[in-house]
RODOLO-945137 format. One record per residue (C-alpha): residue in one letter; x, y, z. Coordinates in pm, whole numbers, plus 50000, padded with zeros to 5 digits. Layout:
<sites>
A; X; Y; Z
...
</sites>
This chain:
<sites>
X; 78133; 54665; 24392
X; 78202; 54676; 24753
X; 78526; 54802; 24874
X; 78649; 54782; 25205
X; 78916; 55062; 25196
X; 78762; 55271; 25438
X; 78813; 54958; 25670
X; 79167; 54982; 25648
X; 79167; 55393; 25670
X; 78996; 55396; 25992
X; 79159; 55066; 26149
X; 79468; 55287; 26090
X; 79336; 55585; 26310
X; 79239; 55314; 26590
X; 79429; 55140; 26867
X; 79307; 54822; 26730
X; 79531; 54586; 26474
X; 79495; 54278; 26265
X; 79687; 54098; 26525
X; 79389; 54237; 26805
X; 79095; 54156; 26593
X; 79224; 53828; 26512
X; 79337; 53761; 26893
X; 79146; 54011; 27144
X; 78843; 53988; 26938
X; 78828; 53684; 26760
X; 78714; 53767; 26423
X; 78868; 53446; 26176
X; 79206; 53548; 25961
X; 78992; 53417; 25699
X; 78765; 53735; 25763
X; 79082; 53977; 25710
X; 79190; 53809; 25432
X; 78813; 53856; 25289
X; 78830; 54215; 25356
X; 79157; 54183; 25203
X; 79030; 54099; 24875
X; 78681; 54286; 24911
X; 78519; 53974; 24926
X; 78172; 53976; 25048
X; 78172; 53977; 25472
X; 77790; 53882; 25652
X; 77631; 54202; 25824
X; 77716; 54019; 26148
X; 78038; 54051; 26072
X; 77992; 54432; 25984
X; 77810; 54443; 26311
X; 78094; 54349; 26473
X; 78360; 54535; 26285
X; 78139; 54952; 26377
X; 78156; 54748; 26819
X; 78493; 54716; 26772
X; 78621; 54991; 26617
X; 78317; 55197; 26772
X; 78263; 55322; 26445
X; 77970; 55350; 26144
X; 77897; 55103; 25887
X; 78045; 55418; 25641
X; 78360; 55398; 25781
X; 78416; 55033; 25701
X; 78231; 55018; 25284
X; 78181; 55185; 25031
X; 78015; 55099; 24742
X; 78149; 55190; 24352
X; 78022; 55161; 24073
X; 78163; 54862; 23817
X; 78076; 54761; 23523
X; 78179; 54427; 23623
X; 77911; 54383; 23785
X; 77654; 54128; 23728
X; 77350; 54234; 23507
X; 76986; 54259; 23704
</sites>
């Protein structure tokens, strides 16, 4: 599973909000609420998110392991 917790841990550490990405930057509230829910976000959107917050694609997901996950 994807988890976006390191999103939140480093949009905490940066002069950037919710409010600024939605407003400044532009990104959809839909997209927050996505991240949110770790709901899957397009690599554009990743893109964006390491410009804004000048940061690496680490420091937004992580991936863990769950057995939930769907069988290959």
């Amino acid at each position: 599973m994807i988890s976006y917790n390191p999103f939140w841990v480093t949009l905490k550490h940066s002069v950037e909000t919710t409010y600024s990405l939605i407003n400044k930057h532009k990104l959809s509230s839909s997209t927050i609420n996505r991240l949110r829910k770790n709901k899957p976000i397009s690599t554009v959107t990743l893109n964006d998110l390491c410009r804004i917050l000048h940061c690496r694609v680490e420091d937004i997901i992580i991936y863990i392991e769950d057995t939930d996950d769907q069988t290959l």
